[in-house]
C-alpha positions as CSV (number, residue, x, y, z in Angstrom):
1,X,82.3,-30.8,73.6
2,X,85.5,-28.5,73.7
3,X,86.2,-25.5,76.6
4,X,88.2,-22.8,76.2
5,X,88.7,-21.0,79.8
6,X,90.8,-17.7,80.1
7,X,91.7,-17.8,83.7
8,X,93.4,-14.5,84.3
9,X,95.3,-12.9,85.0
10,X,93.8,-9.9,86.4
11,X,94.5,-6.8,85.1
12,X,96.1,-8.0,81.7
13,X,93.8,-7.1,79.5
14,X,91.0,-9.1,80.4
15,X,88.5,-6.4,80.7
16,X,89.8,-5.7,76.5
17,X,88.8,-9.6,75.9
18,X,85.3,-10.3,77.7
19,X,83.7,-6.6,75.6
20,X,85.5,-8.5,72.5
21,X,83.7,-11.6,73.2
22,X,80.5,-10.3,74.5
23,X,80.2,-7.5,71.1
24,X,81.3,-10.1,68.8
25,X,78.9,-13.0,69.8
26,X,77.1,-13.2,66.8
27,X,80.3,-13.5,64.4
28,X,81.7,-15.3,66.9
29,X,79.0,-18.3,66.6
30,X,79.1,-18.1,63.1
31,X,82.3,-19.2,63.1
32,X,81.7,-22.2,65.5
33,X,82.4,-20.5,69.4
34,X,79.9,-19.3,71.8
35,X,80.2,-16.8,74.4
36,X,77.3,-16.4,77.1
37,X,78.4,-14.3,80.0
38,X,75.2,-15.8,82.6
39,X,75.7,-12.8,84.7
40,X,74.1,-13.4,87.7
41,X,71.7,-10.5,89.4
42,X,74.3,-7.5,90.8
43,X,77.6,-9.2,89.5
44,X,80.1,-7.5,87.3
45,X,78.8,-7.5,83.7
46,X,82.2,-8.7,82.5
47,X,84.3,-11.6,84.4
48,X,82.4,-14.9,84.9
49,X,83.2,-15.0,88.9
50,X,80.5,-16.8,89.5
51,X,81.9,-20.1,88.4
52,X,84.1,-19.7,91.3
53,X,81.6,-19.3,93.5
54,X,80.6,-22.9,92.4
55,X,84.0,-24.0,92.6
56,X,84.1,-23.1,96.2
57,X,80.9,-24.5,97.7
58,X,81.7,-27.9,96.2
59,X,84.8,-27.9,98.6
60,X,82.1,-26.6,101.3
61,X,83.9,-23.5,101.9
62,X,83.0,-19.4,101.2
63,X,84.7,-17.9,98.5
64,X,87.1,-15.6,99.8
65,X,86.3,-12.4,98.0
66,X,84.5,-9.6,99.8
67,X,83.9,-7.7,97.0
68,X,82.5,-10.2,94.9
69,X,80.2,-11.9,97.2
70,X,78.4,-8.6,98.3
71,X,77.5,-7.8,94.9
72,X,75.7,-11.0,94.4
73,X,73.8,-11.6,98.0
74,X,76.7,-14.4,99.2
75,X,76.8,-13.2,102.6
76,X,77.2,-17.0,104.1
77,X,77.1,-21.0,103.9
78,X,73.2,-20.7,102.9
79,X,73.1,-18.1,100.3
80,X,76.2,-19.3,99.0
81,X,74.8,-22.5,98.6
82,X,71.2,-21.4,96.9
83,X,73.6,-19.7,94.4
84,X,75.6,-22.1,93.8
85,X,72.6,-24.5,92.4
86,X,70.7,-22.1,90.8
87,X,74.1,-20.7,88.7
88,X,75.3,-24.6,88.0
89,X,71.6,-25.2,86.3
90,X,71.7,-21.8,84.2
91,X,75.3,-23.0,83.3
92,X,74.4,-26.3,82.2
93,X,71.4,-25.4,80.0
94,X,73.9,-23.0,78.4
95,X,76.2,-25.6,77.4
96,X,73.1,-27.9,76.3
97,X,72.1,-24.8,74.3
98,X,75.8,-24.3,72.8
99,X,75.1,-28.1,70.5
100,X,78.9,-29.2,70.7
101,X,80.3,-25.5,69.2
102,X,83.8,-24.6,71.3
103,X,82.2,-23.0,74.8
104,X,84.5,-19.9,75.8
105,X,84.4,-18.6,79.6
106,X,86.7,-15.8,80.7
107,X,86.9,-15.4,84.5
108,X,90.6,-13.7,84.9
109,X,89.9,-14.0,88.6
110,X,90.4,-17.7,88.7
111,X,94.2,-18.0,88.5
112,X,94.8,-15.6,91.4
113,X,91.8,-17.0,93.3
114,X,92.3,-20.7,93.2
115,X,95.7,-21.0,94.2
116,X,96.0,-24.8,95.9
117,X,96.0,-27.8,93.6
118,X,93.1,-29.3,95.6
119,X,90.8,-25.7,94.4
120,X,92.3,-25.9,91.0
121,X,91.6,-29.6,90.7
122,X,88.1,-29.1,92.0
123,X,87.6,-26.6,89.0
124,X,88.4,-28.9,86.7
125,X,86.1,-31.7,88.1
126,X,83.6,-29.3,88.0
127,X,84.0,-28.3,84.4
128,X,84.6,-32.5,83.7
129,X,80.8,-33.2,84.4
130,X,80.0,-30.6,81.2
131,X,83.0,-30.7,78.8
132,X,85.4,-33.6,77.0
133,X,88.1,-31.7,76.8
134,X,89.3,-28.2,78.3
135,X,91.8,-25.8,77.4
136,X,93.2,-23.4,80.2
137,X,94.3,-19.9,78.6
138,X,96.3,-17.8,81.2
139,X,98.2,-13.9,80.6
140,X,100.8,-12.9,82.1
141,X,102.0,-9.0,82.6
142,X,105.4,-8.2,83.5
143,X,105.4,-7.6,87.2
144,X,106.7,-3.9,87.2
145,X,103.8,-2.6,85.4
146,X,101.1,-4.9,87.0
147,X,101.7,-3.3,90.1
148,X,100.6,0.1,89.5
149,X,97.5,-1.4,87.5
150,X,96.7,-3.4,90.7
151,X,97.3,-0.3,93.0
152,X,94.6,1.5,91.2
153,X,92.4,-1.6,91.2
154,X,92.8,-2.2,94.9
155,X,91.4,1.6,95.7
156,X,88.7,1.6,93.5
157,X,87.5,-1.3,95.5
158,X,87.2,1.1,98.5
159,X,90.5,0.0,100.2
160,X,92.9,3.0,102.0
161,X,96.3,1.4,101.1
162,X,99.9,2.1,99.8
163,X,101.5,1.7,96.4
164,X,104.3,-0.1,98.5
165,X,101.7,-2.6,100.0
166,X,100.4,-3.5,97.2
167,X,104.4,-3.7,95.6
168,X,104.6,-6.4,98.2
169,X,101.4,-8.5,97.4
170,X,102.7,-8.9,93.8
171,X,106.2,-9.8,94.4
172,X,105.4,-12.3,96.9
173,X,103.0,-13.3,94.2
174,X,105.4,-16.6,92.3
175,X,104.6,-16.6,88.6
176,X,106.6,-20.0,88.2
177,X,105.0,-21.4,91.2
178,X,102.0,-20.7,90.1
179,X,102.2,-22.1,86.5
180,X,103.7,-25.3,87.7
181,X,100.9,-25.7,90.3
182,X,98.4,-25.0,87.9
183,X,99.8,-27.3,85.1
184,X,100.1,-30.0,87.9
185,X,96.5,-30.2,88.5
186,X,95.1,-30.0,85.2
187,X,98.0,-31.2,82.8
188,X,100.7,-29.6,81.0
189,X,99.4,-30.2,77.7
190,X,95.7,-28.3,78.9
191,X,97.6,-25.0,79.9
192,X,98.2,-22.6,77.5
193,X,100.8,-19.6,78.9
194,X,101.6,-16.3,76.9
195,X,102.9,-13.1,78.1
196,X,101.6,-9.5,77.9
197,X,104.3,-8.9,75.4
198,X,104.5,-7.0,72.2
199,X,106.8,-9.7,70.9
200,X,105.1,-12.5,71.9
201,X,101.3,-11.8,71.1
202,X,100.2,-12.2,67.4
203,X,100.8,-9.1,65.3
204,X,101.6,-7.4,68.5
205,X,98.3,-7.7,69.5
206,X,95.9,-9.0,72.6
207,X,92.8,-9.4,70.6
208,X,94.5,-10.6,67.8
209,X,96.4,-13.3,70.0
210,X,93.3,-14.0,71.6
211,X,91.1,-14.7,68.1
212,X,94.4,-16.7,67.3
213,X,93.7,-19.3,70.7
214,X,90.0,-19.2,69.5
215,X,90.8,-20.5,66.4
216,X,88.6,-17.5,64.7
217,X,89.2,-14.9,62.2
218,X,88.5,-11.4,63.6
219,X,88.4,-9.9,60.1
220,X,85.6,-7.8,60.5
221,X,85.1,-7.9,64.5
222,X,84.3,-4.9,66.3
223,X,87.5,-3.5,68.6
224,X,86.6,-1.7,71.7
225,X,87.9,0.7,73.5
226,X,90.7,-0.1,76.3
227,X,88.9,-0.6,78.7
228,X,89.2,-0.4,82.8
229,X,92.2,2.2,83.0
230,X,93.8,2.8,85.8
231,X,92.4,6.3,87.7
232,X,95.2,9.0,88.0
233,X,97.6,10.0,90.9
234,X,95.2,12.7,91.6
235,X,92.2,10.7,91.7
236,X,93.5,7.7,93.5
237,X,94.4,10.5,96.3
238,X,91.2,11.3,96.4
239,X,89.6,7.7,96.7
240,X,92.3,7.1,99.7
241,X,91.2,10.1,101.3
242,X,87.8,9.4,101.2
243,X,88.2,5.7,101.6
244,X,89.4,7.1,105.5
245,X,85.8,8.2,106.8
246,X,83.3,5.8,104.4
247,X,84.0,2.4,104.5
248,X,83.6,0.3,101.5
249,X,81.2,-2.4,103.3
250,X,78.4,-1.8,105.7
251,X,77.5,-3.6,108.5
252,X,75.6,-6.2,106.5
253,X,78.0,-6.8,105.1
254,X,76.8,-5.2,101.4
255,X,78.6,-2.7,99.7
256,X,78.4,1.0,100.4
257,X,76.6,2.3,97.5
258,X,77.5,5.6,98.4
259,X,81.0,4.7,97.8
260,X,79.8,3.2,95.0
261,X,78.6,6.0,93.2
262,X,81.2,8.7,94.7
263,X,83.9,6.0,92.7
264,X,81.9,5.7,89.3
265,X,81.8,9.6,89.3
266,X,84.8,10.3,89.9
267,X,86.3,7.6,87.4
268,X,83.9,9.9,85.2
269,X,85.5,12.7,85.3
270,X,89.0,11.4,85.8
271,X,88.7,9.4,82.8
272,X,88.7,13.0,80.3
273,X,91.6,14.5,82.0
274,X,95.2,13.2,80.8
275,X,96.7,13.9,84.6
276,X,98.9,11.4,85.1
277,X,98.3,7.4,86.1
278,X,100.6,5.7,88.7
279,X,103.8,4.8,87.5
280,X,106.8,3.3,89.3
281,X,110.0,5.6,90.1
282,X,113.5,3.9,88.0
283,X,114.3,2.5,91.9
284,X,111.1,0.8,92.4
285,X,111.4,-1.3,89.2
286,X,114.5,-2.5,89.7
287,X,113.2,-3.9,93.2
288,X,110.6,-5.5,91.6
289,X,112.3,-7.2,89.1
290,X,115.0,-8.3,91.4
291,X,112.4,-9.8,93.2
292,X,110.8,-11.6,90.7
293,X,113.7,-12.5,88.7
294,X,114.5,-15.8,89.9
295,X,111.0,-16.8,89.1
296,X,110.6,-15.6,85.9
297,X,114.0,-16.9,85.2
298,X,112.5,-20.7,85.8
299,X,109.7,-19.8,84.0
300,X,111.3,-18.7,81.3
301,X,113.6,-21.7,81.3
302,X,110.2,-24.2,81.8
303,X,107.8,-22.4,79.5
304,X,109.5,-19.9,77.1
305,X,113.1,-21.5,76.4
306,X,113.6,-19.6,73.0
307,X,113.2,-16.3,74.9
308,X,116.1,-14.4,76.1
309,X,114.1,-12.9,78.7
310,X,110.8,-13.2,79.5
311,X,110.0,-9.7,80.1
312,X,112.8,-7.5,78.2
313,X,114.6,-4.7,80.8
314,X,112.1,-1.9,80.2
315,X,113.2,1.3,78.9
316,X,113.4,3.7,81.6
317,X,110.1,5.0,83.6
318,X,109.2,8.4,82.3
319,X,109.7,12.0,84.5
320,X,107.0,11.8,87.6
321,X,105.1,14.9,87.8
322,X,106.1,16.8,90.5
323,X,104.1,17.0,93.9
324,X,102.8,20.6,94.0
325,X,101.4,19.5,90.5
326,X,99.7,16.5,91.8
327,X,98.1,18.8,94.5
328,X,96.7,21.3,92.1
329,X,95.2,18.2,90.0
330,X,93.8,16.7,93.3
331,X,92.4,20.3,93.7
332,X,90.9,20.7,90.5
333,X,89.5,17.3,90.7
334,X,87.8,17.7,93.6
335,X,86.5,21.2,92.1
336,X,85.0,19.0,89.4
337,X,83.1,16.7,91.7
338,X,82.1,19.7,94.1
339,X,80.4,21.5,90.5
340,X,79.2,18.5,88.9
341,X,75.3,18.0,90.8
342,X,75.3,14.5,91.8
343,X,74.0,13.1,95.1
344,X,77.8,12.4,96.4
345,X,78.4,16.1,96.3
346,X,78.4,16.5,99.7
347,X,80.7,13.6,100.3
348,X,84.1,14.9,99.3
349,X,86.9,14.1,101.9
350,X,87.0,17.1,104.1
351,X,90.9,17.5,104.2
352,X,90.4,18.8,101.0
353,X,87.8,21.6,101.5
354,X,90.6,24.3,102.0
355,X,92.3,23.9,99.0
356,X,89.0,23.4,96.9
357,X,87.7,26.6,98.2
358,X,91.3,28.8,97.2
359,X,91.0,27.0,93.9
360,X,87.4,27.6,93.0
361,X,88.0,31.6,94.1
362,X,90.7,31.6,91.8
363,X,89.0,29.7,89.0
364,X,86.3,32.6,89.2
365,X,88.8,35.3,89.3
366,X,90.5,33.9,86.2
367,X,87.4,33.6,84.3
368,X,85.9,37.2,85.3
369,X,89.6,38.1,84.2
370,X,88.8,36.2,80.8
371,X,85.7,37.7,80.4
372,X,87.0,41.5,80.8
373,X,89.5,40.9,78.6
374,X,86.9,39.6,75.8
């Protein structure tokens, strides 16, 4: 039986791929490919984490992911362990159930979790004992604009940190290094590597490139939504400052649902206003492709030798919006969360109160105004 595995990476598009697999099952199987998500109780209804959670407690360690682990009840060795088993057996029937059609998994977590050749060899033992033959699909975004994608990510999980940090994490983050390390362990001809591109995906395309690694005609699929965007300047300013006095894990080491639910509402209401998303400033993307360029370089050489480039100069970044406009976003924002009745009402930062307060008098004054003049 055949495997198709979409490792990653994370935040190219992979959100876009698992809703096209998981709405298009039916036509999908018609046309000889099964999807089956198996989300476990509490996980993320979209990437299939939870085969690295297997991964893992075959090498008798913890997978290190906070945020993961809390949503399922992994909180150590032991419940690691009963989940383990009890997620291997669902697995397998699911295969058994599959009757030799091509078995997809998308779990973009995988290429920036398992980063040794012992983890990423102990995956592919793993998916040995269910498969003949296994295909390894990994994305790649250009560095400059998976930053501020990460960024965003990286609050919404309830952490209080900088744009600059996070610059760091990603340049330090070897795209060539990685490749090699992952074709090393399972074999060059098993890895399949494409680029976030417009001129390298089919028609210009993700989903279309995708269905054309599948094998399948999409002619008649449905196309969601993009999915997962990234929150806005204002909104991530908002998440930082309250990030500050309510931690993202309790004690237990579960996650807070408070924060929880103060993030989904937000991400609500963010999601209808067209303030602007994080973008880098001209100087920043130049830093991080000087960084990077000696790796892509190799990789490009390795993997991509007809290329000129593997990611093209970009054009230049557009005009940032000024502060004091980012500050009357953040206001009206928060104005948003204070009117909208929800049980995290109470719960916005407090460093804002001052200006939510002058904004919601004159919010009132400009309506009365409105309604005099009607």
């Amino acid at each position: 039986m055949h495997a198709i595995v979409h490792i990653g990476m994370p935040k190219a598009g992979s959100s876009s791929i698992q809703a096209w697999l998981q709405r298009n099952k039916v036509a999908l199987a018609r046309q000889g490919v099964v999807y089956d998500r198996l989300a476990a109780p509490g996980a993320p209804s979209s990437s299939q984490a939870e085969l690295a959670v297997c991964v893992f407690d075959r090498m008798g360690r913890q997978l290190p992911s906070r945020w993961f682990w809390s949503a399922i009840g992994v909180l150590d060795e032991a419940s690691q362990r009963a989940f383990a088993q009890s997620h291997t057996a669902r697995f397998r029937a699911s295969v058994r159930a599959a009757q030799g059609r091509v078995y997809v998994i998308s779990a973009e977590n995988l290429a920036a979790t398992l980063r040794t050749g012992e983890e990423i060899t102990a995956l592919a033992q793993f998916l040995s004992e269910f498969f003949e033959e296994v295909r390894y699909v990994l994305y790649l975004r250009r560095q400059e604009e998976y930053v501020p994608s990460a960024y965003s990510q990286t609050i919404r999980r309830g952490a209080n940190t900088s744009l600059q940090d996070v610059m760091r994490r990603i340049i330090r983050r070897d795209y060539f290094k990685m490749v090699e390390c992952w074709a090393t362990a399972v074999g060059r001809d098993a890895l399949e590597v494409r680029l976030l591109e417009p001129d390298a995906l089919i028609d210009g395309d993700l989903l279309a490139d995708f269905a054309a690694v599948l094998g399948v005609d999409q002619t008649g699929f449905i196309i969601p939504d993009r999915l997962n965007e990234s929150l806005s300047r204002a909104a991530l300013e908002i998440l930082c400052a309250h990030a500050a006095g309510h931690p993202a894990f309790l004690e237990n080491g579960h996650k807070n649902p408070a924060v929880a639910r103060f993030t989904k509402l937000l991400y609500t209401l963010d999601r209808d206003r067209t303030y602007e998303k994080p973008v880098l400033t001209q100087g920043q993307v130049r830093k991080v492709r000087n960084a990077c360029a000696d790796s892509n370089e190799r990789l490009r050489t390795a993997w991509f030798p007809d290329r000129a480039e593997l990611f093209p100069e970009p054009p230049p970044p557009p005009a940032r919006v000024p502060g004091p406009r980012v500050s009357r976003q953040v206001a009206e924002l928060a104005v948003a969360l204070y009117e909208t009745p929800s049980p995290v009402t109470p719960r916005i930062p407090a460093r804002l109160a001052r200006r939510v307060t002058r904004l919601r008098r004159f919010l009132r004054f400009r309506r009365g105004r409105h309604g005099r003049a009607t």
